[in-house]
N, C-alpha and C positions, 0 to 999 in steps of 0.2 A: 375522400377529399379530392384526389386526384379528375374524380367524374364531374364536378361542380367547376373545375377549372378548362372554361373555355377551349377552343382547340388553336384559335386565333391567337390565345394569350401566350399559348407553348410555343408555335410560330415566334413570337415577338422575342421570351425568351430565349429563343435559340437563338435567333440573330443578336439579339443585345450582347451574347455572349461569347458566340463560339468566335476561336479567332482565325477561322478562316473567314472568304470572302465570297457570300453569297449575291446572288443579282436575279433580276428577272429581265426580261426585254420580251416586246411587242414584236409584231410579226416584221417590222421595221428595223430592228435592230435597234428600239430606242429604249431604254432602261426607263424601269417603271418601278423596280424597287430593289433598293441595295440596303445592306446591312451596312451598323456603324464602322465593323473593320476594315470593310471593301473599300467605302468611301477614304477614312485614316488613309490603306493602301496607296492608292490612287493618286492622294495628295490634297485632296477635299476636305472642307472643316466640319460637314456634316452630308451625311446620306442628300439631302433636298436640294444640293448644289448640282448633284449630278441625275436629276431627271431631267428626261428628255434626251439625252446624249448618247451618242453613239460610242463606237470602237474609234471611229474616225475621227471623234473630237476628242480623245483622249489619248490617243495611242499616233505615233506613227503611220502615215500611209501604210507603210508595208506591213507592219507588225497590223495596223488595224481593219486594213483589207481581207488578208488572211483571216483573221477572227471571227471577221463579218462575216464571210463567204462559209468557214464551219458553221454559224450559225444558221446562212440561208439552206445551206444541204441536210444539218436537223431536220426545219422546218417542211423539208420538200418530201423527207423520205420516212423521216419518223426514227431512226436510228441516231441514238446519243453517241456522243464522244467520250469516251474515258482514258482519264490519265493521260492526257496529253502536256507534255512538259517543251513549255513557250518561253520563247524570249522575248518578256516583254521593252518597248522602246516607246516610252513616253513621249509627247511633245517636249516638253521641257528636258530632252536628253537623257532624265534618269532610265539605267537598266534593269530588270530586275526577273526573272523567274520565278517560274509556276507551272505547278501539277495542275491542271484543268480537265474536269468534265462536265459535260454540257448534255442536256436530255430538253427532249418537247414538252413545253407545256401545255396542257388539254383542259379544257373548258369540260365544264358537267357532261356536254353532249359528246366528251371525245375530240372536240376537232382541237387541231395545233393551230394556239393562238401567240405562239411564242416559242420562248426559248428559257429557261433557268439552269443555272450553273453555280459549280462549289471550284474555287482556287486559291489553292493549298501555299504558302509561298518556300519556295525551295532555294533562293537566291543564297546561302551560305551552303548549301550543300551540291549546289552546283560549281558555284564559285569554285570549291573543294574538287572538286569530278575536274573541271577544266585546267587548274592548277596541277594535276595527277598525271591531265593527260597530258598536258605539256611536259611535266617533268620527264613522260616516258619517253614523248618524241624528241626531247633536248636528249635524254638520254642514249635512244635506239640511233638517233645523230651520231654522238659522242662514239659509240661502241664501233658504229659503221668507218667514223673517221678513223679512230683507233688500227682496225682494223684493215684497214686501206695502209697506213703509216706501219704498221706492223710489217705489213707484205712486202712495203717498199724496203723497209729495213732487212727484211729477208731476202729480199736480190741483194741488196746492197752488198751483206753478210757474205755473200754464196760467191763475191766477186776477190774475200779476202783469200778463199782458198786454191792452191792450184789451178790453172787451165791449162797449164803445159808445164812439161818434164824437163830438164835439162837431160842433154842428149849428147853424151860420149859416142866415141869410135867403136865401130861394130857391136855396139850396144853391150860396153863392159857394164853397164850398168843400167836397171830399169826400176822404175817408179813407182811407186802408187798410193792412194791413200782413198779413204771411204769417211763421211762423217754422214751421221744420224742426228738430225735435232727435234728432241721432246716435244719442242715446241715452235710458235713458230719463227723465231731467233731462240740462238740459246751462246753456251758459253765455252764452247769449245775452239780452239782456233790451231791448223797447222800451216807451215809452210816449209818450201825446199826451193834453196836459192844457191844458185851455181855462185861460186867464191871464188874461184879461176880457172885455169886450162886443167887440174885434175881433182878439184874439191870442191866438195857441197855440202853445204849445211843444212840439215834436216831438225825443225824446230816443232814441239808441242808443247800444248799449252787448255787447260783446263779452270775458269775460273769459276769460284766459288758461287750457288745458286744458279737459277735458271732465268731465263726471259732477256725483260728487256737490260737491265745492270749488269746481268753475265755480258750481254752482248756489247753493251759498253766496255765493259773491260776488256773484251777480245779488240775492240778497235783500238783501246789504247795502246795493248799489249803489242799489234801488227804494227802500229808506227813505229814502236822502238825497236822492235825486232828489224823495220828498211832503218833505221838510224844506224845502229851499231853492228849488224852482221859483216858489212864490208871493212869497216875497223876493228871488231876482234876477232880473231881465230881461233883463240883459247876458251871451250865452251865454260869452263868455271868463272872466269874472268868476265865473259858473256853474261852469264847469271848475276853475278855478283853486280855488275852495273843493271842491270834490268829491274832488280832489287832496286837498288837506292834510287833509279828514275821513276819507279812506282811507288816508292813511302807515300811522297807527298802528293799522292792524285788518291791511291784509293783508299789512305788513310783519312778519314776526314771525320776527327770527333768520334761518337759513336757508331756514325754509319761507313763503314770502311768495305773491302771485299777483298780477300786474297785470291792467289793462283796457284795453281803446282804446276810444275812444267819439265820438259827435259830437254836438253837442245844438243846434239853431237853432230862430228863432222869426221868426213869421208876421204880418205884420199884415196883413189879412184888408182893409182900405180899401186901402191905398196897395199893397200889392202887395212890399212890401219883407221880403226875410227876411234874418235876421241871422243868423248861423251860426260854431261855432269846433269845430275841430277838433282829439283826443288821439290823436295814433296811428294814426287810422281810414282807411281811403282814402277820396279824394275824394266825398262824392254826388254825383247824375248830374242834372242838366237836361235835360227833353225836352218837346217839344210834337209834334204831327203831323208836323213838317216838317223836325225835327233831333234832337237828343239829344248831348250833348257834358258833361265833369267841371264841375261848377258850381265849383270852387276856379278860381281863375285861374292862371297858369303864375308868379306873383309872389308868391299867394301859401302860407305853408309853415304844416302842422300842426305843431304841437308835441306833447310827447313825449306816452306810454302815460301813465295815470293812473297813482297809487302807483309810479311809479320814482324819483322828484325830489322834496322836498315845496319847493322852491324853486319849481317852476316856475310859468311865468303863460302862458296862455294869451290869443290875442290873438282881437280879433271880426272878421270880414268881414261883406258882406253885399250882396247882388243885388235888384234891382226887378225881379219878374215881373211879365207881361201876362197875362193872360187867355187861358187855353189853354193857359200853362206848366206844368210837373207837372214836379216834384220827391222825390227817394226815396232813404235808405240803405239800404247793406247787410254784413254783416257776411262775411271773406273766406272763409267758408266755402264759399261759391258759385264764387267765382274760382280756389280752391285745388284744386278736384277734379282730377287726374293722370287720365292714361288708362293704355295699357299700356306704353308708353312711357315715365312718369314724366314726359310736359310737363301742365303746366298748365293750367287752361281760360284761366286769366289775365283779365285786367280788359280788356284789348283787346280780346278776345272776347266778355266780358260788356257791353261798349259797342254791340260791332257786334249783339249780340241784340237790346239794348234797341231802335236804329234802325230791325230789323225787324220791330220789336211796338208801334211808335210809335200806332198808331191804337187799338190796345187800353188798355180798363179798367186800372185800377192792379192789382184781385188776379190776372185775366187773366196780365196780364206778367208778374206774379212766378211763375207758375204755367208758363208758357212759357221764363223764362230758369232755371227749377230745372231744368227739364226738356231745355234747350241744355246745361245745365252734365252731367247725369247721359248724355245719349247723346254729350258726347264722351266721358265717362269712363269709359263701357260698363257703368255699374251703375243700378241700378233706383232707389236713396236715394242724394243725398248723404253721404259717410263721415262729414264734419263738420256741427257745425251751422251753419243758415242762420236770416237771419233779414232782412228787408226791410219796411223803414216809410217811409209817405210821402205825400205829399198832391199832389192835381190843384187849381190855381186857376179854377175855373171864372168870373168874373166878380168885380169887385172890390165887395165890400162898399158901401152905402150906411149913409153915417151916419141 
């Protein structure tokens, strides 16, 4: 059946039907036969409207130059086009895309007498490509800006801590402190601020998660600590206010953020520091010849900041000698896992400090980061750290 069916008629059907868009054109570039859906395409009410017509009457100069010009280099060399995806630009304005290829057409004898071509129309799945690629670059934008505003906030961050010591007579007393952040702001925050001619207050501060919300809280946490440091002395009383001026900032509905903290103070003649604690673990007491939790076994911190605004914190407070050194730190250190998921734990962080007892204050913190990462077999702490603290070297004269 199928051999009695002309070769011409199968032609015809195939244009009648397929819905891509087929064309021919003369060595001119002037179409000589197009299928019903090219023409549909195009914007033509039937194939017969668009003989004779070029790229140039149908397309855009530029969009129809270019097409032309694929066509004249077919023609010239005898190598087809395949799969080229065009933007087409209508005279009439409309846009639209296409998969095109273009091959020579050859007369009986072989010579190219033209040009015929198949185009595919891609215009929603480009549409879709271009939409993708934009969302990346809006996005690879966003990440870049992010990223820029992250670093800023990372000096910013770096400006809350330390850059200078308060500095006594013949250096009864010496400084230091080390922080580590996970990432790049995070939520740790310390400071040490001279309170008169022989007291300092030495403040830490660890809030809840990482990033950028910890690192908000640390600024919030740094204003109230310049607020109220130079009006209380009494670090429980200290606490107890820092509580209720944080209820209502990082309580908010479900999304809230507490802090732990410790803040004690020094007096630099007698040797006596006063000290209260939110949540924080213990600081550490050590001289040459011991190192052991300066809390007593009696007595107990009270709660995280911002979870209670009831609560009150109570003061302790130890007389050190001369040669004692004293230091917090926040549990970033203790908390590092190995492959195992145990702990470095605070027992561990004890037994470090014992073996680092003859060492500098930034030394040690620099040797117990470094106990903390080779049990936990990684190079940084995952979490942030952060450690503040002072050596008494000699008790102050008045």
């Amino acid at each position: 059946m199928l051999k009695k069916i002309e070769s011409s008629n199968l032609m015809q059907h195939l244009m009648d039907n397929i819905r891509d868009n087929i064309y021919f054109m003369d060595r001119e570039g002037r179409i000589i036969l197009i299928n019903k859906e090219g023409a549909k395409w195009l914007g033509y009410a039937s194939p017969e409207d668009l003989l004779g017509k070029t790229d140039l009457d149908i397309f855009t100069n530029e969009h129809g130059r270019e097409a032309y010009d694929d066509e004249q280099r077919i023609i010239k060399t005898g190598i087809p086009m395949l799969g080229k995806e065009e933007r087409e630009t209508r005279v009439d304005g409309c846009v639209t895309w296409v998969s095109t290829s273009k091959m020579p057409l050859r007369n009986d004898a072989g010579e190219i007498v033209g040009t015929f071509g198949i185009s595919r129309d891609i215009t929603d799945h480009k549409r879709a490509e271009l939409r993708a690629e934009k969302f990346a670059e809006e996005n690879r934008r966003f990440r870049e800006e992010m990223e820029d505003e992250l670093q800023m906030a990372a000096e910013l961050q770096k400006t809350f801590f330390p850059t200078a010591y308060p500095q006594f007579a013949q250096g009864a007393v010496e400084f230091a402190h080390l922080y580590h952040a996970s990432e790049t702001v995070g939520g740790d925050f310390c400071s040490i601020r001279r309170l008169s001619e022989t007291e300092v207050g030495i403040f830490l501060c660890d809030v809840m998660g990482h990033g950028v919300r910890a690192a908000l809280g640390t600024a919030i946490i740094r204003a109230i600590v310049e607020e109220i440091s130079d009006q209380e002395k009494n670090p429980g009383v200290f606490l107890t206010r820092m509580n209720r001026a944080l209820m209502p900032i990082l309580r908010q509905g479900e999304q809230f953020l507490f802090a732990t903290a410790c803040y004690m103070i020094l007096d630099s003649v007698t040797g006596r520091v006063r000290y209260s604690v939110a949540g924080h673990p213990s600081p550490i007491i050590f001289n040459k010849h011991r190192a052991d939790w300066l809390m007593e076994s009696d007595e107990t911190a009270g709660p995280a900041l911002a979870i209670d605004a009831e609560s009150e914190y109570s003061t302790h407070e130890r007389v050190l000698v001369p040669g004692d050194a004293v230091f917090m730190y926040t549990d970033g250190i203790y908390e590092e896992e190995n492959a195992d998921g145990e702990e470095f734990g605070q027992e561990r962080l004890l037994a470090a400090v014992r073996k680092n007892c003859d060492c500098n204050l930034k030394v040690l913190y620099k040797n117990l980061l470094r106990a903390a990462c080779t049990f936990s077999g990684c190079d940084d702490p995952e979490d942030d750290a952060c450690f503040v603290g002072f050596r008494l070297n000699q008790y102050l004269s008045r």
